[in-house]
N, C-alpha and C positions, 0 to 999 in steps of 0.2 A: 504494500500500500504506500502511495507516495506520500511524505511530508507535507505536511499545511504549506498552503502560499499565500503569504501577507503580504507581500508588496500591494502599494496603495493604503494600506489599513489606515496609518497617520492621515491627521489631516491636519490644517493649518494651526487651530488652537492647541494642537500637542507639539506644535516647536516651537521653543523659547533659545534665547539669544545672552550669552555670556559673553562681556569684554563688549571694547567699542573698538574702529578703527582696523589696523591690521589684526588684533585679538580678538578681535566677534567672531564666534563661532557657535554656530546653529545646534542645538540638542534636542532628546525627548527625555524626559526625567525617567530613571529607570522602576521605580512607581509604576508610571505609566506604559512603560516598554511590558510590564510584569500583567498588569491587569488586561491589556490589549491580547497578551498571551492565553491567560487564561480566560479572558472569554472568545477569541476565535481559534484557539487550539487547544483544546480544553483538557487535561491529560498529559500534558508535553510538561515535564519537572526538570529545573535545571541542575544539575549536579557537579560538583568539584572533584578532579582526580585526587587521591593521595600517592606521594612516594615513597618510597620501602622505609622511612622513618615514620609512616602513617601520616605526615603532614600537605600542604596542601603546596606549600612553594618548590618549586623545582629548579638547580641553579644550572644557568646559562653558562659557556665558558668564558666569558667576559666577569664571573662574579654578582651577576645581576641573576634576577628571579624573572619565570612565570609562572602563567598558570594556565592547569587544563581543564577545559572545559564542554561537556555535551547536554544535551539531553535526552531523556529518558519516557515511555510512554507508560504511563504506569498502568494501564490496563493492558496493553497490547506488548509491553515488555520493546517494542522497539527501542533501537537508539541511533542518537546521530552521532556521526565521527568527532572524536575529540576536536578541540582549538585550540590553538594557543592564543598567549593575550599576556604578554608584558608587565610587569609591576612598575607604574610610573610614579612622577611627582604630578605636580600641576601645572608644568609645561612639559610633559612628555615625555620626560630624558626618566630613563631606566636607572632605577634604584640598587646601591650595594645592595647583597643580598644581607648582612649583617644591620645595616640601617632600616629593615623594613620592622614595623610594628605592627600593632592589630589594626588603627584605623588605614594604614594604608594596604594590606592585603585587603580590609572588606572592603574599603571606595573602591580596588580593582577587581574586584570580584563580581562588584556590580554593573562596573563599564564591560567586564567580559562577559557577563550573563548578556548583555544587549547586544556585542560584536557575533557574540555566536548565534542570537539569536534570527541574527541577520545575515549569516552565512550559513545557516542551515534553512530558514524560513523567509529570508529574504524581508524581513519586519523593518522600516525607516530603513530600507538599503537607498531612496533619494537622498537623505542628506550626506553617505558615504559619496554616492555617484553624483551629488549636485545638481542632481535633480529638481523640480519645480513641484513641491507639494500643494495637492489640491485636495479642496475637498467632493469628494466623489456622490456627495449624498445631495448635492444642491442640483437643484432643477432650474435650469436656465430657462428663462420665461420671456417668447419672443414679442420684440415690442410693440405695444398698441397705435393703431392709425389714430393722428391725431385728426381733429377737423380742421379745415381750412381755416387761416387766421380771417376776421372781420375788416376791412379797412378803416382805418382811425387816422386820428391825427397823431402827428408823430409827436412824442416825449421829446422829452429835453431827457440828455443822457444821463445817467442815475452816477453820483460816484460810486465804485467800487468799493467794498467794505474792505478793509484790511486784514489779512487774515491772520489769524493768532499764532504762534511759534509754538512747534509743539512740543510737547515735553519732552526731557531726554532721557533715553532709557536709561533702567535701575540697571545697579553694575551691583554684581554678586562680591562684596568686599571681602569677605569669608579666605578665599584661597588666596588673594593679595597679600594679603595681612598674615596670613600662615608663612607663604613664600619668603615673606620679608624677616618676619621674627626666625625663621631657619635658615637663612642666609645671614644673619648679623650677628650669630650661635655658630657655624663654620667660618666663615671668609675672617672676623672683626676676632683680635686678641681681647682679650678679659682686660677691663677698665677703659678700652677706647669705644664699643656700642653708643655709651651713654653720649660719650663727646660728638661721636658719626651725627646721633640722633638729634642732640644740642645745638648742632651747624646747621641741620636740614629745620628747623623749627624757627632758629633765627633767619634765616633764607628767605622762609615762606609765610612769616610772619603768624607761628600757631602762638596757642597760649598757653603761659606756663602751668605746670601740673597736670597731672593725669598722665595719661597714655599719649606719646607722641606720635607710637604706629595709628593709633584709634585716629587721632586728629589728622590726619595727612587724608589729602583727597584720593580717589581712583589711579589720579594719573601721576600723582608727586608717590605713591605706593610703587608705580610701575619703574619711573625713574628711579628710585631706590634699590629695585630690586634689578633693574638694568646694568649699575653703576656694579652691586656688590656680584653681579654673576660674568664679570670682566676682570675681578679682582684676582687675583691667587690666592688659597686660601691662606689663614694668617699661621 
């Protein structure tokens, strides 16, 4: 029996947009990749391989990890071919295999429940392929003959209303701020962070006390975190 085919399933309201500019990048939250799964392929369980120490990370010969991943049909006992899927940071680049912890095996566990999910079932394979997601459920409704206009006198022409600037999107500050506090913990020696931190606040004119990562905007976080991943570490 062949595997479910999802392509198309997404539609426009399940992709959402992280980063602005060259770092916007299109997603489905994997929430959503999970429930999409289990109501149109309903039985299909995602599963993690173990390696002969029963754990779930596998080491690459570079020192970095992945992981495998298939699924399983729990009535019909099928399965799809393993995956592999990388242990990243939050720009991509693969993790020592000694630096990984528990939250970054589950965030990659989650990205890889969705890569496989899309290589076995084809689920949001547009936003891998760049594709144009639409929504498939809307009925285009062809348009109505208007009646002939009446002759009138002509207006005087109406000014143009101005139209209002639209908001800018929210930026998930969450992994900037991670990025940045784990780059100033490798690259920065013990007792210069504070002073890095102290220079970029006079700079940017924050206020004193509190959290200097918290008070830095989206994009003074990105430059920060640009500066310290050109560094060597200290």
């Amino acid at each position: 029996m062949p595997f479910p085919y999802l392509g198309g399933a997404i539609s426009p309201n399940d992709v959402s947009q992280k980063g602005k500019g060259s770092y916007a990048a299109d997603y489905v939250a994997w929430a959503k990749t999970l429930q999409l799964l289990n109501e149109k392929a309903p039985g299909w369980s995602p599963e993690l391989k173990e390696n002969s120490d029963h754990q779930h990370c596998f080491l690459a010969p570079d020192n970095t990890a992945y992981l495998l991943v298939r699924f399983t049909n729990l009535e019909t006992s099928e399965q799809t071919n393993w995956w592999p899927y990388a242990i990243t940071d939050h720009q991509n680049n693969p993790v020592a295999f000694e630096k990984i912890n528990s939250r970054r095996l589950c965030d990659s566990q989650r990205r890889a429940v969705c890569s496989a999910a899309c290589a076995a079932f084809s689920l949001s394979y547009e936003l891998w392929a760049r594709e144009e997601v639409t929504d498939n459920d809307e009925e285009i409704m062809p348009p109505c003959p208007l009646p002939a206009p009446k002759e009138t006198k002509k207006a005087k022409p109406s000014k143009p209303a101005e139209a209002k600037p639209s908001a800018a999107p929210t930026v998930d500050r969450e992994p900037l701020e991670n990025a940045l506090i784990e780059l100033l913990q490798v690259k920065m020696e013990r007792g210069k962070t504070l002073e890095y931190l102290d220079s970029k606040a006079k700079a940017w004119g924050l206020s004193k006390g509190g959290s200097r990562v918290q008070q830095m905007s989206p994009s003074q976080l990105q430059t920060c975190i640009d500066e310290l991943s050109a560094e060597k570490a200290a």
